[in-house]
C-alpha positions as CSV (number, residue, x, y, z in Angstrom):
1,X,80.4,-11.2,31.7
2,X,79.1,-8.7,34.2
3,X,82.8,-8.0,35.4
4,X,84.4,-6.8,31.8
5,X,81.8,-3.9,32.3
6,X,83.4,-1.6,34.9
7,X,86.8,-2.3,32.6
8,X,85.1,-1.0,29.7
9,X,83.8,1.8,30.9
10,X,86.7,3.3,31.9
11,X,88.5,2.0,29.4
12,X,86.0,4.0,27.5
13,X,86.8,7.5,29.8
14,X,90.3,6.6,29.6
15,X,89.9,7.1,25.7
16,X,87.3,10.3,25.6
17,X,89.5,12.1,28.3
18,X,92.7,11.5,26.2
19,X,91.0,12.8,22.9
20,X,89.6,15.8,25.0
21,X,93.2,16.7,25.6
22,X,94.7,15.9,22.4
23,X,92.5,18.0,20.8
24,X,93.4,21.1,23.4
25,X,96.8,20.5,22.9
26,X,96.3,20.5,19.4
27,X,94.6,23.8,19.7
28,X,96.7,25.9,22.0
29,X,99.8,24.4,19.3
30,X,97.9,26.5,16.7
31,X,97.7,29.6,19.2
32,X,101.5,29.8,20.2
33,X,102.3,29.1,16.4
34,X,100.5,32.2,15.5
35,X,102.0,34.2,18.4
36,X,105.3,32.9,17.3
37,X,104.7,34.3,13.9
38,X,103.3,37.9,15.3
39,X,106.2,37.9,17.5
40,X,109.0,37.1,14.8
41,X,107.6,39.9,12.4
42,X,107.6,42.4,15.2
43,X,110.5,41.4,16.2
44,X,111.8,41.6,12.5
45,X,110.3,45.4,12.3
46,X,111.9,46.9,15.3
47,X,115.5,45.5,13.8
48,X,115.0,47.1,10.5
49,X,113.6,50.1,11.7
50,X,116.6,50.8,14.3
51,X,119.1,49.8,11.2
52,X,118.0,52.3,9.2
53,X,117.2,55.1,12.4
54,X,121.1,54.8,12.9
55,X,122.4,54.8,9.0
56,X,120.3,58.3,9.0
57,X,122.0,60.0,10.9
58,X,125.4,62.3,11.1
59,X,128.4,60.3,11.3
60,X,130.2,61.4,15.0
61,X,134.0,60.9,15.7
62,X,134.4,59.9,19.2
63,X,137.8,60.6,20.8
């Protein structure tokens, strides 16, 4: 019996070290979703503001 104990204990690290990162990965998923979303609304803004910045001004005829 004595030699199923060193299997289940890291058996049982195994398992806490997995969760440990599962639950990181899960976190930094939920950071880069966030900057994902700031970055597609900025991005969004600086393409409708330079839209309308050139439909403001003069029209120019180039040779």
């Amino acid at each position: 019996m004595r030699t199923m104990l060193p299997t289940f204990l890291r058996l049982t690290v195994i398992i806490a070290i997995a969760l440990v990162v599962i639950a990181l990965l899960g976190w930094a998923l939920h950071l880069i979703v966030i900057a994902a979303i700031v970055a597609a609304v900025i991005v969004g803004a600086l393409f409708l503001y330079n839209m309308v910045r050139r439909r403001a001004g003069v029209p120019v005829i180039r040779r």
